[in-house]
C-alpha positions as CSV (number, residue, x, y, z in Angstrom):
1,X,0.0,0.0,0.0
2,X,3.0,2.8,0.9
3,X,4.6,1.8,-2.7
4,X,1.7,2.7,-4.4
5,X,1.5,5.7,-2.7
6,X,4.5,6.7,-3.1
7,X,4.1,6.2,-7.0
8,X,0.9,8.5,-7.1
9,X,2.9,11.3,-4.7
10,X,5.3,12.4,-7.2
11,X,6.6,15.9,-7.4
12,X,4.6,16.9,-9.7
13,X,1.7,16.2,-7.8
14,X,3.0,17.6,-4.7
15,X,3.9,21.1,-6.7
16,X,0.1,20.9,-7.4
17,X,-1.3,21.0,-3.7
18,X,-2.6,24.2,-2.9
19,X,-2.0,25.9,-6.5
20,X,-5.3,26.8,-6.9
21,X,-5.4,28.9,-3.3
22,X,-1.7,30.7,-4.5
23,X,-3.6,31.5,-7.8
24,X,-6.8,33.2,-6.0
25,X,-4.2,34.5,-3.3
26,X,-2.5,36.5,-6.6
27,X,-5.8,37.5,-8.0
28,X,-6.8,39.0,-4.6
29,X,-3.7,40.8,-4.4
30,X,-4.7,43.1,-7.5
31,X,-8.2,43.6,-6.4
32,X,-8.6,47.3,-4.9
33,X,-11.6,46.9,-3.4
34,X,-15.1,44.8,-4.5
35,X,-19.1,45.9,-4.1
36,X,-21.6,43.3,-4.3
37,X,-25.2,44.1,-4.5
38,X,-28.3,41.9,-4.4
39,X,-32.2,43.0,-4.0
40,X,-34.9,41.3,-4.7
41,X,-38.7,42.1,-5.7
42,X,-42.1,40.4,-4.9
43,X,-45.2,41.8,-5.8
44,X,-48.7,40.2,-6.0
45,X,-51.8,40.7,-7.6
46,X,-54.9,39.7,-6.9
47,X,-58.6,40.6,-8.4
48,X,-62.2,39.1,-9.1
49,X,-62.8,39.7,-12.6
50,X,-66.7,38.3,-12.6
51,X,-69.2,39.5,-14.8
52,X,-66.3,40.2,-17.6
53,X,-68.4,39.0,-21.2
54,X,-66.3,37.7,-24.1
55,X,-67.1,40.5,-26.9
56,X,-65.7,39.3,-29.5
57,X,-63.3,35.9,-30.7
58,X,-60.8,36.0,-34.1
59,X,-58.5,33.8,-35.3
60,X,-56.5,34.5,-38.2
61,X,-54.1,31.9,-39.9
62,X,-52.3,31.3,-43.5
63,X,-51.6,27.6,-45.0
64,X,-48.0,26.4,-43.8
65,X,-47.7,29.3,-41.2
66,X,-46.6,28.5,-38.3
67,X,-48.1,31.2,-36.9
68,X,-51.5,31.5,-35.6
69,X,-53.1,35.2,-34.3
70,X,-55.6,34.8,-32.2
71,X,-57.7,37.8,-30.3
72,X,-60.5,37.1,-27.6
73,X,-62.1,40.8,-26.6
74,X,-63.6,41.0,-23.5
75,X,-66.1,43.8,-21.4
76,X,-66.6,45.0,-18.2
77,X,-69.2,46.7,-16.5
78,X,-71.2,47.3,-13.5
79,X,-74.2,46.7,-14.5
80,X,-72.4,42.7,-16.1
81,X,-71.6,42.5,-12.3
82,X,-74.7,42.8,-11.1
83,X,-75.7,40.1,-13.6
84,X,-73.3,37.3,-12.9
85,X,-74.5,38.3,-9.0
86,X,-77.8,37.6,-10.0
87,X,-76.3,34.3,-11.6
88,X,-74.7,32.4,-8.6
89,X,-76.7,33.7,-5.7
90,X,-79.7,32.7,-7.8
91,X,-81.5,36.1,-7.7
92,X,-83.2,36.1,-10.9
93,X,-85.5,38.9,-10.8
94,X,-82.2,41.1,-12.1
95,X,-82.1,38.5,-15.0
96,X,-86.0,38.8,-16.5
97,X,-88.2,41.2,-17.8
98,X,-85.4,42.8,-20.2
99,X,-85.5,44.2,-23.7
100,X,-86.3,40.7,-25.8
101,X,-83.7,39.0,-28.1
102,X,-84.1,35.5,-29.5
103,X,-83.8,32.2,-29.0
104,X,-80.1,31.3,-27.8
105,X,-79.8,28.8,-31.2
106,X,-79.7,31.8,-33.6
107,X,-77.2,33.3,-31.8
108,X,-74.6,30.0,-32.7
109,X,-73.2,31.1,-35.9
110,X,-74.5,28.8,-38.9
111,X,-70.9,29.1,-40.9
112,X,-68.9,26.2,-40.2
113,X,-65.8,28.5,-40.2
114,X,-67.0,30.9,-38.2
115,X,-67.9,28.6,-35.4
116,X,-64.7,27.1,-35.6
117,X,-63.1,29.9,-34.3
118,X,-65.5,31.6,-32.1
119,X,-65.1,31.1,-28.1
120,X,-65.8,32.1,-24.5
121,X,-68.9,33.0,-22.7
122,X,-71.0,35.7,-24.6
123,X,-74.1,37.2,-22.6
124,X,-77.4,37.4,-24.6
125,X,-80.7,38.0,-24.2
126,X,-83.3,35.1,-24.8
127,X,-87.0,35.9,-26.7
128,X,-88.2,36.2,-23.0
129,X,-85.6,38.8,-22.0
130,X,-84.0,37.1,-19.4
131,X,-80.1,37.7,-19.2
132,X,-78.6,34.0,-20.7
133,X,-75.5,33.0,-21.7
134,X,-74.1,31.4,-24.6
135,X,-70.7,28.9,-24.2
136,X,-68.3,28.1,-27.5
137,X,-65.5,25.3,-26.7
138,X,-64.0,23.3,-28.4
139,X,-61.2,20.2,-28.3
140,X,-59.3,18.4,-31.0
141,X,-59.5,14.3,-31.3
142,X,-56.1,11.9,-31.1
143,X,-57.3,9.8,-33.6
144,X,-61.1,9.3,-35.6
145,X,-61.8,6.5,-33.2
146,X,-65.6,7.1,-31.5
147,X,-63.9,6.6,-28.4
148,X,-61.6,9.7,-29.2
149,X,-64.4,11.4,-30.4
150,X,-66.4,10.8,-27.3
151,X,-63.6,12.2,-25.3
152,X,-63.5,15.2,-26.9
153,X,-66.8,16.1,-26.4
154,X,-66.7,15.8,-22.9
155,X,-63.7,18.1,-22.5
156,X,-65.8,20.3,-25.0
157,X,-68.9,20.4,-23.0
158,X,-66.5,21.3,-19.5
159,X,-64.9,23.6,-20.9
160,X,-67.5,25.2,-22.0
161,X,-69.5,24.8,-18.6
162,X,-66.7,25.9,-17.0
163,X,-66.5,29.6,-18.8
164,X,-70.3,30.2,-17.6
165,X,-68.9,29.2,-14.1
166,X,-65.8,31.9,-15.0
167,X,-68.4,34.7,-15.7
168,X,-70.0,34.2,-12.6
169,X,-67.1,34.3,-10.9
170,X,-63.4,34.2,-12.0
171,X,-60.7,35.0,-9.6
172,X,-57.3,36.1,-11.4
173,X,-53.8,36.3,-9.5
174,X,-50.8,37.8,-10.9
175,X,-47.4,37.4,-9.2
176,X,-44.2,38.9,-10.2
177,X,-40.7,38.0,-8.6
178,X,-37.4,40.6,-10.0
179,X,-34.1,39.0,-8.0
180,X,-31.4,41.6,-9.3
181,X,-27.2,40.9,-8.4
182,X,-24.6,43.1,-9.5
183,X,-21.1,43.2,-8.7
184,X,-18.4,45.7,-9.2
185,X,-15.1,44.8,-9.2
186,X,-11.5,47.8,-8.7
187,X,-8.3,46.2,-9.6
188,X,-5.0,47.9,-8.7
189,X,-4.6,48.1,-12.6
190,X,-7.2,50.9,-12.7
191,X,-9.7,48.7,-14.4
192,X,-13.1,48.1,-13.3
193,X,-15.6,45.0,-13.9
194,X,-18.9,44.8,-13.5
195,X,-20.6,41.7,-13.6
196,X,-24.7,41.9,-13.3
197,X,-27.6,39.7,-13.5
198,X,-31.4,40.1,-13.3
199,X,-33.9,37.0,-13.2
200,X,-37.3,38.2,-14.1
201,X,-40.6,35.2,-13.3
202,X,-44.1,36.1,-13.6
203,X,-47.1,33.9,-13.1
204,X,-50.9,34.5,-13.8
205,X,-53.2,32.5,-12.4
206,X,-57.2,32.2,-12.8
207,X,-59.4,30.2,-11.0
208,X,-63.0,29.9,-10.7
209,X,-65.4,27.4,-8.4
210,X,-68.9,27.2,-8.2
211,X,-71.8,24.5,-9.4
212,X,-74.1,24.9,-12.2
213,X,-77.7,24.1,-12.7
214,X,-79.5,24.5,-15.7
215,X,-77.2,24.6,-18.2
216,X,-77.8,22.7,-21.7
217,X,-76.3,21.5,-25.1
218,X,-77.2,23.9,-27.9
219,X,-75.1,22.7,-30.7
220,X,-72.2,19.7,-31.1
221,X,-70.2,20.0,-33.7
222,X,-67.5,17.7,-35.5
223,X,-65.8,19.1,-38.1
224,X,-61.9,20.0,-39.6
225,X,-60.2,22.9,-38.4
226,X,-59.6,25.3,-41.2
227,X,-56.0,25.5,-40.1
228,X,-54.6,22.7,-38.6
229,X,-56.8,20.3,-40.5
230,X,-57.2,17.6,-37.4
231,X,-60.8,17.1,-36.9
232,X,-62.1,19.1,-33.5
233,X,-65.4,18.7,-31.7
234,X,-67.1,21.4,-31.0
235,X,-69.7,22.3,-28.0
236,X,-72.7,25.2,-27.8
237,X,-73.7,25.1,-24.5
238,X,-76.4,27.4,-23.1
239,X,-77.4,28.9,-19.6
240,X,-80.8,31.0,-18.8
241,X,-82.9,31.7,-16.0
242,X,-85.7,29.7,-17.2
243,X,-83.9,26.7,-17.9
244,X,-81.8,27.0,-14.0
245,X,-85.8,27.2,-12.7
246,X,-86.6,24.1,-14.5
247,X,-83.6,22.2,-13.6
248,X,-84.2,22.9,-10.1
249,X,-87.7,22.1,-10.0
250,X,-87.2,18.7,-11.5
251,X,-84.1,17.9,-10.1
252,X,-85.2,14.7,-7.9
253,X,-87.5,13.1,-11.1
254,X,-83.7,13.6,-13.2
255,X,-82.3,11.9,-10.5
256,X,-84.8,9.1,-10.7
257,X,-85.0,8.4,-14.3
258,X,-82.1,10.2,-16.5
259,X,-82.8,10.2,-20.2
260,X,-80.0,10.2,-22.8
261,X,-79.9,10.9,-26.2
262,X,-77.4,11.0,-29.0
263,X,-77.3,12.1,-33.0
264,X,-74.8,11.3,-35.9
265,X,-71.8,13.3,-37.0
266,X,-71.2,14.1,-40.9
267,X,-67.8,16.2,-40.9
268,X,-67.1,18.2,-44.1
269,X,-63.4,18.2,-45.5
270,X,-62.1,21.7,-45.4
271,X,-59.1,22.3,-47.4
272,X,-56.6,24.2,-45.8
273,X,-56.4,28.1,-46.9
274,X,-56.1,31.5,-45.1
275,X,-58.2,32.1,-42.4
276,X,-59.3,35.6,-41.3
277,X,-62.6,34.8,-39.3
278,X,-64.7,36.1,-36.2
279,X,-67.4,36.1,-33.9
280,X,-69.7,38.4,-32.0
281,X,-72.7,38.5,-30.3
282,X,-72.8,42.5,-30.0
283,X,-73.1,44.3,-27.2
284,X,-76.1,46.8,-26.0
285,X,-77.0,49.7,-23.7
286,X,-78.6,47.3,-21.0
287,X,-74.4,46.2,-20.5
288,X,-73.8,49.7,-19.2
């Protein structure tokens, strides 16, 4: 064991001990003097944003771009508030006897195109004139399979329950973290070196809770997107006053004897081309 030792200790190796501590030793030698600064930032956000309406939805796209714009316009007011109020505490009286629109299924956009692209929760006014609300989501499929397909219209329909359930009440939290370290460096050479470094993370989150009652399938949908070309399902879900009232008063005969139903699916080929397309459901002086 000591005469293999003694063959890894050569000179060489002993010359080596401690060379790295002489070398910072020389470097200190021909610093002047050395600053070091560090700070570092939190800030937090955080805001109820319910009763904010999807305005309007565009998407615009050109074959073999891999680019997609996409632009979702959204309004506030306090009047909208008092709406999506009305919505979760279950106060409808604030929801009826308002200027008349029309039946929430001629509100879904009858181009294929167009519905492809539109989404969020839009606030319209049934032919009763109660406040409703109108739901576009929509998910693309793996594969063709039925089973694929049946998947994606259940994360349709969610998502699309789940943006009434936003306008009623969406909480949105921003956080924002800076962490900023800077150091200046005098050598007896008379130059100076600044090293400096800033990390910059921000996070938004949105979350939303609640149940919903009331709320039914206007339109499914199975079709190709005009840009990527996969097939997408596509879900119109409604909510109104009227429909919450019946849901409620027939809640324990659903619970007793649920019906289901289904329909066939025809999707039309769509060949891919530019897209400039949009959606809105308008907006009137009752929002304000």
């Amino acid at each position: 064991m000591h005469q293999k030792l003694d063959e890894i200790i050569s000179q060489d190796n002993k010359d080596k001990v401690g060379e790295k501590e002489r070398e910072m030793e020389k470097e200190m030698e021909g610093i002047l003097n050395q600053n070091v600064f560090k700070e570092s930032i939190e800030a937090t956000a955080k805001s109820n944003i319910r009763g904010m309406k999807t305005l309007y939805s565009n998407l615009s796209a050109k074959p073999g771009s891999n680019r997609t714009t996409v632009c979702n316009v959204a309004i506030w007011s306090e009047n909208l508030t008092k709406y999506a109020d009305a919505m979760s505490t279950g106060n409808f009286s604030k929801l009826r006897n308002l200027k008349k629109g029309k039946p929430l299924n001629q509100y879904v956009p009858k181009d294929q195109e167009t519905l492809s692209v539109t989404f969020g929760a839009f606030m319209v006014k049934n032919e009763k004139g109660e406040m409703s609300v109108i739901s576009f989501s929509q998910s693309g499929m793996k594969t063709s399979s039925s089973m694929s397909e049946k998947a994606a219209f259940n994360k349709a329909k969610l998502q699309a329950e789940r943006g009434i359930i936003q306008l009623r009440s969406e909480n949105v939290e921003v956080a924002e973290k800076i962490d900023t370290f800077e150091v200046t460096t005098e050598k007896t050479d008379g130059m100076t070196d600044v090293y400096s470094e800033e990390n910059i993370e921000r996070r938004q989150k949105a979350s939303a809770s609640g149940s919903l009652r009331g709320a039914k399938v206007i339109k499914r949908w199975k079709n190709k997107h005009p840009v990527t070309g996969r097939l997408v399902a596509g879900m119109v879900v409604g909510w109104s006053p009227s429909s919450a009232d019946f849901a409620s008063g027939m809640q324990e005969t659903l619970d007793k004897s649920p019906e289901s139903s289904g329909s066939d699916y025809s999707p039309s080929p769509i060949t891919a081309k530019e897209v400039e397309s949009g959606s809105s459901m308008g907006d009137d002086e009752d929002d304000f």
